[in-house]
FISE-914379 format. One record per residue: residue number from 1; x, z negated, y of N, C-alpha, C, O in turn. Coordinates in steps of 0.2 Angstrom, whole numbers, plus 5000, padded with zeros to 4 digits. Atoms other than C-alpha are relative to their C-alpha. Layout:
N
<torkol NUM <X Z Y> <X Z Y> <X Z Y> <X Z Y>>,
...
//
This chain:
231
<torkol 1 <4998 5006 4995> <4899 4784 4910> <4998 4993 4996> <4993 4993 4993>>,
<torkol 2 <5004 5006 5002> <4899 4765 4905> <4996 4998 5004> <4995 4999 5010>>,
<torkol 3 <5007 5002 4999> <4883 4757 4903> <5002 4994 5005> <4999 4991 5010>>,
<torkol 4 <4999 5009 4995> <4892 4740 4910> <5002 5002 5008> <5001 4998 5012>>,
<torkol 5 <4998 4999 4994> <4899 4747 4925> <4995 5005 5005> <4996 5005 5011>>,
<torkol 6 <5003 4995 4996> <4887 4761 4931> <4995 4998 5005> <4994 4992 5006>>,
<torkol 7 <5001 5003 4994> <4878 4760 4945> <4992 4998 4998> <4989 5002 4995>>,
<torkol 8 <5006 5002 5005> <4861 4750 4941> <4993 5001 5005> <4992 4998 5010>>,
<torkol 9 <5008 5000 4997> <4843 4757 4947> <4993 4996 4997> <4992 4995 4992>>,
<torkol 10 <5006 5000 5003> <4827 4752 4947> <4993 5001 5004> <4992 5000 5010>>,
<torkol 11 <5007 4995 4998> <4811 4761 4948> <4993 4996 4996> <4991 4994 4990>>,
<torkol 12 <5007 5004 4999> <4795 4752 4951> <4993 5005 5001> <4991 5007 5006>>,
<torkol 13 <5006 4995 5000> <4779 4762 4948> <4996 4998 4995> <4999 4997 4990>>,
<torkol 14 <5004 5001 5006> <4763 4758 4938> <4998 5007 4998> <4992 5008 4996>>,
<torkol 15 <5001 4994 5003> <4763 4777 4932> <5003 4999 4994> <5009 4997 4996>>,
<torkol 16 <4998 4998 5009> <4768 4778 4913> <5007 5004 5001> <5013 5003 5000>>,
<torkol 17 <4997 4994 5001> <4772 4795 4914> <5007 5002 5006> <5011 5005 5005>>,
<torkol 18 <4996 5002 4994> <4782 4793 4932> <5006 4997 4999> <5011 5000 5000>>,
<torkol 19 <4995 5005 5002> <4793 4780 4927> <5005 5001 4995> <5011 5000 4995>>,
<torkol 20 <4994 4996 5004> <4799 4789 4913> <5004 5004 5001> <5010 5004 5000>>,
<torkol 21 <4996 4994 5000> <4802 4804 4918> <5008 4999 5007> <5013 5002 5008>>,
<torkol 22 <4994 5001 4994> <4813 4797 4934> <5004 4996 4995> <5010 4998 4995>>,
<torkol 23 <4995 5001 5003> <4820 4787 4921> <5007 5003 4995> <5013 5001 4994>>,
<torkol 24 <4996 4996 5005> <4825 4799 4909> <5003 5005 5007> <5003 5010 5003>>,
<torkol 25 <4998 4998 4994> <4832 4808 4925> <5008 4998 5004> <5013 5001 5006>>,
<torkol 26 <4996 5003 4997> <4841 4796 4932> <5007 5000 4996> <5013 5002 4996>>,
<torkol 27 <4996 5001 5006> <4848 4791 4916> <5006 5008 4997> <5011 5007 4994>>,
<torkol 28 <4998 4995 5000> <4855 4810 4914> <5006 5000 5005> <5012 5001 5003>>,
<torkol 29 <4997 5002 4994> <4865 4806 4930> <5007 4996 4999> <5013 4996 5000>>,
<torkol 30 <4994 5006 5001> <4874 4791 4923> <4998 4995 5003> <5002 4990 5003>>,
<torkol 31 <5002 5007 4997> <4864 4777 4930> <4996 4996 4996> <4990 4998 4994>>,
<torkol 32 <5002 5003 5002> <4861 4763 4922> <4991 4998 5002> <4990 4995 5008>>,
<torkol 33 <5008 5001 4998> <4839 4761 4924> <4996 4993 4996> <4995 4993 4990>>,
<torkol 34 <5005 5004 5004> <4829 4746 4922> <4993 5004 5005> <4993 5008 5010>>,
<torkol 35 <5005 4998 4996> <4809 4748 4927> <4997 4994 4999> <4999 4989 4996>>,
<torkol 36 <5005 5006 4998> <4795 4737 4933> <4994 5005 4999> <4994 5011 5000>>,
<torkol 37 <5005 4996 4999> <4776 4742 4932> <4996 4998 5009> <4993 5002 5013>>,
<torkol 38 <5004 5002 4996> <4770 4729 4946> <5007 4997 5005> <5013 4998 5005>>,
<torkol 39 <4996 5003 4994> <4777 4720 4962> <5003 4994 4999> <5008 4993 5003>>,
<torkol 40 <4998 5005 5005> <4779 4704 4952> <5007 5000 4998> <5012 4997 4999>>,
<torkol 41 <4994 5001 5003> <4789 4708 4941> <5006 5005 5000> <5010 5006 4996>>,
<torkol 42 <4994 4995 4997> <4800 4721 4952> <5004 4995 5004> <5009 4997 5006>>,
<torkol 43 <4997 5004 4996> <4805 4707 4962> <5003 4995 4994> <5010 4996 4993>>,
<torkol 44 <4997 5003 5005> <4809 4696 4947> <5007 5004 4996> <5012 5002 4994>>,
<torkol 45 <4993 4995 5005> <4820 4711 4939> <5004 5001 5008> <5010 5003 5007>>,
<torkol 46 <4994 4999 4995> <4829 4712 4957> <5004 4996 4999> <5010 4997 4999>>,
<torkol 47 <4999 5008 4998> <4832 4694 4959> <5006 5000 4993> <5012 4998 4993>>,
<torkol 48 <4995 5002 5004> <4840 4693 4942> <5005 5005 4998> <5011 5004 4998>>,
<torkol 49 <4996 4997 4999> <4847 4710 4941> <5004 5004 5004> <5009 5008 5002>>,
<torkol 50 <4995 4998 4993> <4854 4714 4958> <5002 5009 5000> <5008 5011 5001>>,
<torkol 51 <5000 4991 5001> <4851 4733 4956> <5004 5002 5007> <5006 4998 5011>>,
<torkol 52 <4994 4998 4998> <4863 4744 4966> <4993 5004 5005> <4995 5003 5011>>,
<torkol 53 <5005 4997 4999> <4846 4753 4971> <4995 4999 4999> <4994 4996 4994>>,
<torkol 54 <5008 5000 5002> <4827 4753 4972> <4997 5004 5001> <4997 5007 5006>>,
<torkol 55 <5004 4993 4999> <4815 4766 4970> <4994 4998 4999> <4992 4998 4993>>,
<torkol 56 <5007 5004 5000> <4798 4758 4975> <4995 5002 5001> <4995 5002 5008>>,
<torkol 57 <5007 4997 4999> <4779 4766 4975> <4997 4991 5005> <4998 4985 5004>>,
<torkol 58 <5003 5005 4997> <4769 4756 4989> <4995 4998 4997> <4993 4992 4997>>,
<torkol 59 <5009 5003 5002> <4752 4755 4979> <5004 4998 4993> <5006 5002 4989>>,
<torkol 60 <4998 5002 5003> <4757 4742 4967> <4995 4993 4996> <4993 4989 5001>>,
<torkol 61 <5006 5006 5001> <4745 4728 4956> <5006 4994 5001> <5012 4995 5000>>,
<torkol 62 <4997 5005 4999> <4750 4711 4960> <5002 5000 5006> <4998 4998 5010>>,
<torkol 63 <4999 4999 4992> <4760 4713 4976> <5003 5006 5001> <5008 5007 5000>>,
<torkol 64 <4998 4993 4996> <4761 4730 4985> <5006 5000 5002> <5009 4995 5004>>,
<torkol 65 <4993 5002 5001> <4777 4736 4986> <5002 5001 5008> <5008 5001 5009>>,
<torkol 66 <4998 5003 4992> <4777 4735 5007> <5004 4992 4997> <5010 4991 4997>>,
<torkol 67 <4998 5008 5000> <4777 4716 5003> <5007 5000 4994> <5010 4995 4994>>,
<torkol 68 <4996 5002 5006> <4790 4718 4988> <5005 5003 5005> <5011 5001 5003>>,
<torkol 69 <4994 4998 4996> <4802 4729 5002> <5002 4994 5004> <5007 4992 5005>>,
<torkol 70 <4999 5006 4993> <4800 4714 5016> <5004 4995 4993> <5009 4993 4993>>,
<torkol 71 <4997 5006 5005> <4805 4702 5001> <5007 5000 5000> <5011 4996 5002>>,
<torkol 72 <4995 5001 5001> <4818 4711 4996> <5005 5000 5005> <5011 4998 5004>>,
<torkol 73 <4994 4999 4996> <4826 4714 5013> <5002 4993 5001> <5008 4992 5002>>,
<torkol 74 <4997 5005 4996> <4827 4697 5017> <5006 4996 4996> <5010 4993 4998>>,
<torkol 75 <4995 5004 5003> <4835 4691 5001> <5006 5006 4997> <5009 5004 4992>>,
<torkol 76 <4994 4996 5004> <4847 4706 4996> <5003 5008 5007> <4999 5009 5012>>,
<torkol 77 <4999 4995 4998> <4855 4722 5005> <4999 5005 4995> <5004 5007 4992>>,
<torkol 78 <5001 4996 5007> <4849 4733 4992> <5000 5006 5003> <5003 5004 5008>>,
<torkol 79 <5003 4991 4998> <4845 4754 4997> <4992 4998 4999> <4991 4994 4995>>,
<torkol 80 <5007 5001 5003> <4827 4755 4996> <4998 5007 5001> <4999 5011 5006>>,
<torkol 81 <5003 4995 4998> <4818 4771 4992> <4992 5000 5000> <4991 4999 4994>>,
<torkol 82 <5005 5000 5001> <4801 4771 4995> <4995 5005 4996> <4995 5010 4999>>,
<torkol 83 <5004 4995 5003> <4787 4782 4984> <4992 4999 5003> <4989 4993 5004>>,
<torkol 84 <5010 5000 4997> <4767 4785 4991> <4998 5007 5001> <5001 5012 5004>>,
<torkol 85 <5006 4996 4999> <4752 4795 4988> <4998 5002 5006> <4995 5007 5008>>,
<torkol 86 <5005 4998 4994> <4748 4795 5004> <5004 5005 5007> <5010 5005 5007>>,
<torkol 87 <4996 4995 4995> <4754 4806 5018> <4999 4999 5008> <5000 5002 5013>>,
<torkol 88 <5001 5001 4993> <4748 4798 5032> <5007 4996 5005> <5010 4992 5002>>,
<torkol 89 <4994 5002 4998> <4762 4794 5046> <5003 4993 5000> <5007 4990 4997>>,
<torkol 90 <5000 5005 5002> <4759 4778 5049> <5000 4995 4993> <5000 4989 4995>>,
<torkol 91 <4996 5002 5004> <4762 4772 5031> <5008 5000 4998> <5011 4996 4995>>,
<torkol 92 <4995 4999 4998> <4779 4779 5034> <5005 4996 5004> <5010 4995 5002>>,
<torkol 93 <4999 5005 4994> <4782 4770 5049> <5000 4993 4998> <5006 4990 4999>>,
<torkol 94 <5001 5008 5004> <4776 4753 5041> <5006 4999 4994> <5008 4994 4994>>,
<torkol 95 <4996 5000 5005> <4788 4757 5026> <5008 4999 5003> <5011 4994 5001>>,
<torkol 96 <4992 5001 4999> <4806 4759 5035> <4998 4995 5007> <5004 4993 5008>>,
<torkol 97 <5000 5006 4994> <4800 4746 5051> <5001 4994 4995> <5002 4989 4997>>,
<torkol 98 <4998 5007 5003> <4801 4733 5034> <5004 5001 4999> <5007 4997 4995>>,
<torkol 99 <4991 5000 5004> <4818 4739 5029> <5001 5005 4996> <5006 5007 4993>>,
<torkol 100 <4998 4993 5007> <4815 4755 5018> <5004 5004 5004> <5004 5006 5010>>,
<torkol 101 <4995 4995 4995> <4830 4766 5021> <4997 5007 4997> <4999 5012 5002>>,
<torkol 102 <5003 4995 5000> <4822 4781 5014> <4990 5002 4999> <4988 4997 5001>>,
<torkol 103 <5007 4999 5001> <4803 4787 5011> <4998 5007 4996> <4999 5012 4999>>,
<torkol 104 <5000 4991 5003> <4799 4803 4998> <4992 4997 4999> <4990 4991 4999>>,
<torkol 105 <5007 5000 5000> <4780 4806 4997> <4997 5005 4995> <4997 5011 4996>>,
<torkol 106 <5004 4998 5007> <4770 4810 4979> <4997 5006 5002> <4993 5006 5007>>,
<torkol 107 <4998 4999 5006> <4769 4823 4973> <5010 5003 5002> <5011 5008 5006>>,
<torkol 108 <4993 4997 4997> <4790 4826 4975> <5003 5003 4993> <5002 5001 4987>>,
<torkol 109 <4995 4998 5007> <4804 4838 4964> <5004 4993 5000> <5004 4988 5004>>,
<torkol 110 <4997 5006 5006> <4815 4827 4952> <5006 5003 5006> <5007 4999 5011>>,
<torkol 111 <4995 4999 4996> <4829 4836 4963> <5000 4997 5005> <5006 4994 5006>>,
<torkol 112 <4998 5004 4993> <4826 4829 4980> <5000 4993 5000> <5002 4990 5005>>,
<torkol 113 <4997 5009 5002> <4825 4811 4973> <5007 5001 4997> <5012 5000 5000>>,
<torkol 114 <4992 4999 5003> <4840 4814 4964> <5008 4999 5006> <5013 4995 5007>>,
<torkol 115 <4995 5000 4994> <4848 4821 4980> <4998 4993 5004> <5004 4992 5005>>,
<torkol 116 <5001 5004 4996> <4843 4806 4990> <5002 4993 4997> <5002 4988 4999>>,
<torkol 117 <4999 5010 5005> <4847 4791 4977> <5007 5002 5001> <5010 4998 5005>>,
<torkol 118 <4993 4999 4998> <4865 4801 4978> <5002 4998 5006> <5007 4994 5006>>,
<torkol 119 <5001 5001 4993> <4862 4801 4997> <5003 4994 5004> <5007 4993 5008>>,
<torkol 120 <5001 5006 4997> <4858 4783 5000> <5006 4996 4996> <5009 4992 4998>>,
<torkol 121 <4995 5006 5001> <4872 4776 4986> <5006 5002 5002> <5012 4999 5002>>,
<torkol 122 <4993 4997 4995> <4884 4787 4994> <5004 4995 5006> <5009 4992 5008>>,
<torkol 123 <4999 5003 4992> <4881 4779 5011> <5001 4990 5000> <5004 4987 5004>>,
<torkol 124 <5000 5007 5000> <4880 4760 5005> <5007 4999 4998> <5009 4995 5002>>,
<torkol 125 <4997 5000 5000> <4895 4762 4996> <5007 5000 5005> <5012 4997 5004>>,
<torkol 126 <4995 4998 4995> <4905 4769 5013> <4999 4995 5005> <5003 4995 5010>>,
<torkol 127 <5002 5004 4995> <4896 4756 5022> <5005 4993 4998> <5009 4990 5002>>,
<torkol 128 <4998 5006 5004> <4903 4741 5009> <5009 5002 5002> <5012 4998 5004>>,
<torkol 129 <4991 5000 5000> <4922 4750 5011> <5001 5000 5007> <5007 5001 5007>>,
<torkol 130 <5000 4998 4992> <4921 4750 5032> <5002 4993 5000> <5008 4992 5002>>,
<torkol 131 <5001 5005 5004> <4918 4731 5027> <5009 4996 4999> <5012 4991 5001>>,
<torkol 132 <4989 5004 5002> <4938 4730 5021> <5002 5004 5006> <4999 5008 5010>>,
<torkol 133 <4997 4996 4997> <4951 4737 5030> <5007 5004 4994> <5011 5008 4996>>,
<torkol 134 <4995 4996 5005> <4962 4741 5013> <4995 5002 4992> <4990 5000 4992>>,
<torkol 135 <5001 5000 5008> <4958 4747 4994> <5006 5000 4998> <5011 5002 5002>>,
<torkol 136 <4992 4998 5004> <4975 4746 4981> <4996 4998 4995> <4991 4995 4993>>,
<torkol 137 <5001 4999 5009> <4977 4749 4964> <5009 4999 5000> <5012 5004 5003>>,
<torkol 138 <4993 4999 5003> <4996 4744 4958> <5003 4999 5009> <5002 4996 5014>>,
<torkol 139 <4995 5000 4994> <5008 4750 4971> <4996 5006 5006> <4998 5007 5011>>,
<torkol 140 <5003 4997 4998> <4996 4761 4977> <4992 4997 5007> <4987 4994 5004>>,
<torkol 141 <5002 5001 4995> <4986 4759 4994> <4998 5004 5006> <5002 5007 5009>>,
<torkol 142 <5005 4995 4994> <4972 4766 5007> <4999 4995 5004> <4997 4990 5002>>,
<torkol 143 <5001 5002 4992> <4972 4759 5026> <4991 5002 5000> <4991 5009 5001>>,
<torkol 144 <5008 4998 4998> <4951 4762 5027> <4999 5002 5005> <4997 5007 5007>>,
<torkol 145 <5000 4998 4990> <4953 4761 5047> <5004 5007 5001> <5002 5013 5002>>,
<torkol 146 <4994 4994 4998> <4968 4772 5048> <4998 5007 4993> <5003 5011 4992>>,
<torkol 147 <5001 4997 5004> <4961 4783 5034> <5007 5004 4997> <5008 5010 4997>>,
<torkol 148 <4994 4998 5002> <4978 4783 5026> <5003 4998 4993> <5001 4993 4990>>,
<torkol 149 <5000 5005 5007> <4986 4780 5010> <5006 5001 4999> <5009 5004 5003>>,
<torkol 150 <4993 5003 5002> <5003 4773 5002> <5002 5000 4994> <4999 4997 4989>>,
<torkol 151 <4997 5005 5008> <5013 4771 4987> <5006 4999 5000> <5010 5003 4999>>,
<torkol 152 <4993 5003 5001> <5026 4759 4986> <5002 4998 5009> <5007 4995 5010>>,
<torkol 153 <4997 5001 4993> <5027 4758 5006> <5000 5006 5002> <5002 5006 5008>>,
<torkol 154 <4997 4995 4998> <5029 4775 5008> <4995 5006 5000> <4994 5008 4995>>,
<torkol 155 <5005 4997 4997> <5015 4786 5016> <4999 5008 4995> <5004 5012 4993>>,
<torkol 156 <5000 4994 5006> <5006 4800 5003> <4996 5003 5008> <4993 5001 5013>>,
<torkol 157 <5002 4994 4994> <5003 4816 5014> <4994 5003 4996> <4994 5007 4991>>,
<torkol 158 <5007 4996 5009> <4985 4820 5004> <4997 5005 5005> <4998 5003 5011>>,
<torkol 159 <5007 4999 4997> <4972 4832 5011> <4994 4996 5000> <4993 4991 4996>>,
<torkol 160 <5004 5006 5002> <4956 4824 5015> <4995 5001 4995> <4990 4997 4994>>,
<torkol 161 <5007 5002 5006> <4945 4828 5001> <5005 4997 4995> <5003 4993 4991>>,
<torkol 162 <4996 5003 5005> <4961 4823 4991> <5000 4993 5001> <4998 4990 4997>>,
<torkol 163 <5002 5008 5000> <4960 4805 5000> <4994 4997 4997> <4993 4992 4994>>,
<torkol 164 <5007 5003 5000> <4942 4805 5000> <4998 4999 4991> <4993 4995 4990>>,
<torkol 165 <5000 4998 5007> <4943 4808 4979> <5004 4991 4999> <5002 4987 4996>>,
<torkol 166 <4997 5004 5004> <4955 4795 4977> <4999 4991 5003> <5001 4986 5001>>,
<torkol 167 <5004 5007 4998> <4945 4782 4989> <4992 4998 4994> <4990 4992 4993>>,
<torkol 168 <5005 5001 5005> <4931 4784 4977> <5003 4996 4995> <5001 4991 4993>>,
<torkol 169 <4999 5005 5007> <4941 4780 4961> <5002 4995 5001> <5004 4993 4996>>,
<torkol 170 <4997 5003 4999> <4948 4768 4968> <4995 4993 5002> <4997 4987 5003>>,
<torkol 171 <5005 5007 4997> <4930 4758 4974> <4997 5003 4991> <4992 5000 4990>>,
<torkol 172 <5004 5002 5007> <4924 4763 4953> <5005 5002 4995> <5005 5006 4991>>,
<torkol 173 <4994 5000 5005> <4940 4760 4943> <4997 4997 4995> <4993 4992 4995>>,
<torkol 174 <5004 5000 5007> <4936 4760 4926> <4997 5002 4996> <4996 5000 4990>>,
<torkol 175 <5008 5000 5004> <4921 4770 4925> <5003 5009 5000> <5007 5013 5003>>,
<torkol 176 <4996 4992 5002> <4923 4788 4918> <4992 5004 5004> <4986 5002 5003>>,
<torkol 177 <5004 4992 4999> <4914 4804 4927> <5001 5005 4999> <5007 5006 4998>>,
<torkol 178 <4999 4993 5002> <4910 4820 4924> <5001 5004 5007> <4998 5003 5012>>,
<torkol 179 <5001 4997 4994> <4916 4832 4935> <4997 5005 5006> <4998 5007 5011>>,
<torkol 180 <5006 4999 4995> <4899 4838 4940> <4998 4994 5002> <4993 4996 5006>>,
<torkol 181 <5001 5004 4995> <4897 4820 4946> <5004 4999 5005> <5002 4998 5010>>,
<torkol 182 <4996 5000 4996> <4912 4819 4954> <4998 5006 5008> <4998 5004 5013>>,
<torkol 183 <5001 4994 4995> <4908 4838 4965> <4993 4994 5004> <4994 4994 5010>>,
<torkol 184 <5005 5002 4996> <4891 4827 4969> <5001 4994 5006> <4999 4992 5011>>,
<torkol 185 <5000 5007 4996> <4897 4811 4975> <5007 5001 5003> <5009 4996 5004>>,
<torkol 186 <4994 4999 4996> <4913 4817 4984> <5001 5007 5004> <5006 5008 5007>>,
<torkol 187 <5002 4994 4998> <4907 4834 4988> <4996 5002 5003> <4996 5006 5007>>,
<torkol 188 <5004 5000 4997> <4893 4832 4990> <4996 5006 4998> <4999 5011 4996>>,
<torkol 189 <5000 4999 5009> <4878 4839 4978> <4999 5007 5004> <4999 5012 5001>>,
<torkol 190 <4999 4988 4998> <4877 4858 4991> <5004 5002 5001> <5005 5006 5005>>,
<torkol 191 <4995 4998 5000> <4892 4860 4988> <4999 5006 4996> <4995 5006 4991>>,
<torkol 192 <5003 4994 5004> <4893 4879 4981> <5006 5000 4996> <5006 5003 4990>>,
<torkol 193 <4994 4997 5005> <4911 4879 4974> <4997 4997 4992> <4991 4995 4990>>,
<torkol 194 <4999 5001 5007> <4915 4876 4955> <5004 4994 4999> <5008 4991 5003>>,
<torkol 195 <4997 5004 5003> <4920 4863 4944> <5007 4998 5002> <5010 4993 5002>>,
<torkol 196 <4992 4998 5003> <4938 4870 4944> <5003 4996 5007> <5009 4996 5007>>,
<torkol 197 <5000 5003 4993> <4938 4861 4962> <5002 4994 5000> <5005 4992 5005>>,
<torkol 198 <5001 5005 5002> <4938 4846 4954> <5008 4998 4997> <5012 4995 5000>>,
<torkol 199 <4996 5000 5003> <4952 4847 4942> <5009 5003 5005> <5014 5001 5004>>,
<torkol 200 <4994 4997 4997> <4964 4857 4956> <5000 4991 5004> <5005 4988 5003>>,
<torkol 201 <4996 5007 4996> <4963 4839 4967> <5001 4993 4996> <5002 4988 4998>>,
<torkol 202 <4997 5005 5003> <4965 4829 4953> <5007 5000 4997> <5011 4996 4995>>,
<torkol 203 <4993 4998 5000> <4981 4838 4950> <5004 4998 5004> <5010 4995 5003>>,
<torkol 204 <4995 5001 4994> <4988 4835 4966> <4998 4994 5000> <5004 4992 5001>>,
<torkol 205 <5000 5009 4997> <4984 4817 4968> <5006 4997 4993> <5011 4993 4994>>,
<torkol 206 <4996 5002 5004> <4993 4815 4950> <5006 5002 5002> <5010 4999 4998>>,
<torkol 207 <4995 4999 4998> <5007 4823 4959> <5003 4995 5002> <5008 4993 5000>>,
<torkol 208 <4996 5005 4993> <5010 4811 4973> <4998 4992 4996> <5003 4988 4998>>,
<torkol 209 <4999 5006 5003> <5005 4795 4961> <5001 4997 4995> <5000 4991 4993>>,
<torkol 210 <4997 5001 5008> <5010 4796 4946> <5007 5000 4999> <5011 5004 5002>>,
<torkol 211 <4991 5000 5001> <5027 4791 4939> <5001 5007 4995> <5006 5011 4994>>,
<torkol 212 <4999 4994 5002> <5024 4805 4928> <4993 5006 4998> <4991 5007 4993>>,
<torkol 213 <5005 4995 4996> <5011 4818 4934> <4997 5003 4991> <4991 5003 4988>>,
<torkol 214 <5003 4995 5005> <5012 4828 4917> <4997 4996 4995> <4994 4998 4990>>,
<torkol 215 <5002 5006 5008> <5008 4811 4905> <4997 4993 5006> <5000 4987 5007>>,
<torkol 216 <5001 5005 4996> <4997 4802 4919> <4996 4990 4995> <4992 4989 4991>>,
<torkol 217 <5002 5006 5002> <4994 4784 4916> <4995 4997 5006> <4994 4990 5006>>,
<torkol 218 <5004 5003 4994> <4983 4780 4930> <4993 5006 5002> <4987 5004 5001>>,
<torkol 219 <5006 4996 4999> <4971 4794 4934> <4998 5005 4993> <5001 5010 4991>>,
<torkol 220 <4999 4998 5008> <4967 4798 4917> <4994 5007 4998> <4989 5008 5001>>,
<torkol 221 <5007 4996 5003> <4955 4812 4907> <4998 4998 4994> <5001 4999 4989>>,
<torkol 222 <5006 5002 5004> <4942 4807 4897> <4998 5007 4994> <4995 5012 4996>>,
<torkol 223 <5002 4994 5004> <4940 4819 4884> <4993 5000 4998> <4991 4996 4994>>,
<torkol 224 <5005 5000 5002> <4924 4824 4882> <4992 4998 5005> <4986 4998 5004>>,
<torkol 225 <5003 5002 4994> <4919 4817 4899> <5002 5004 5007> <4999 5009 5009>>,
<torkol 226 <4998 4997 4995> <4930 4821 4914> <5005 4995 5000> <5008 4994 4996>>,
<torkol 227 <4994 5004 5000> <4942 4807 4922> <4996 4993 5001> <4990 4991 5000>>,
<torkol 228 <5000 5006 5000> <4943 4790 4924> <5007 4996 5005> <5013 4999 5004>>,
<torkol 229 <4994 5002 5000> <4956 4779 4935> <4999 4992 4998> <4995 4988 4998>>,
<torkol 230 <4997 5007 5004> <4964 4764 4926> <5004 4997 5007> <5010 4999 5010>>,
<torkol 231 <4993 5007 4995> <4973 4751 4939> <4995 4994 5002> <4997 4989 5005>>,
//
């Protein structure tokens, strides 16, 4: 995936060894990762660069990363995940009544932050397109409300993971995935089928929007990646 367009995290934690390994993790993913050690300069790295995500440990030098959630909610709609030691309820409680939309608790697998950073840019995402009531590309057009799509005026009969695929590239034109991200962020990551899943509905969508399905200029493949759509 492009590094200019990918979806941008940042993970805030004064652990060395923490920071890295969700970085290098993340970064497996396709997500562009800045970090922070402290609450300073996690808020500094927000402000300038407007992460798509945050992945914030509460015990923080400088300012605790309670205080750096209450910050950021007021000044951004970010996701916020929280990270902590501790397991008591009530730190919990205190984390999402300032704005944390999620909370995972130390010691956690790489897998269910993973699944959960999916989770929350999934939901922000569908949250941002409810927002419009159209997406287009070219002659090509999805009604959001009426969960419907068009090209040229004239109504495509899709199934709906076939819609839901082609509302996706359609909110990240330009950016290439591989079609084991694509299964996670449109399928969703327990999903059990196969790849091949992927490829059968990008056939069909190149059916219906392509002027020429077998030589597409619009939902393209990536050699060596998976697809990409150009509009």
């Amino acid at each position: 995936m492009d590094k200019a367009t990918a979806k941008r995290i940042l993970v805030v934690d004064d652990e060395p060894t923490l920071v890295a390994t969700v970085k290098y993790n993340l970064e497996r993913e396709g997500y562009s990762v800045d970090t922070a050690t402290d609450g300073e300069s996690a808020l500094d790295k927000a402000r300038r660069g407007r992460p798509d995500l945050v992945i914030l440990d509460v015990m923080l030098p400088v300012i605790d990363g309670f205080e750096v959630c209450r910050l950021l909610r007021r000044e951004m709609n970010v996701p916020i995940i929280m990270l902590t030691a501790k397991t008591e309820e009530v730190d919990r409680v205190v984390g999402l009544e300032i704005g944390a939309d999620d909370y995972v608790t130390k010691p956690f697998s790489m897998r269910e932050l993973m699944a959960r950073v999916k989770a929350l840019l999934r939901r922000s995402t569908a949250e941002a397109s409810e927002q419009r009531e159209t997406l287009s590309s070219g002659d090509v057009e999805i009604d959001l409300r009426r969960r419907e799509a068009s090209r040229a005026g004239e109504r495509l009969l899709l199934k709906p993971k076939e819609l839901e695929l082609l509302t996706f590239f359609l909110e990240n034109r330009g950016r290439a995935f591989t079609r084991e991200q694509l299964l996670d962020q449109v399928w969703g990551y327990d999903f059990v089928g196969g790849t091949r899943t992927v490829d059968v509905h990008v056939n069909w969508l190149r059916q219906k929007i392509e002027v020429e399905p077998a030589k597409p200029t619009r939902l393209v493949t990536v050699r060596g990646t998976g697809y990409r759509f150009d509009g």
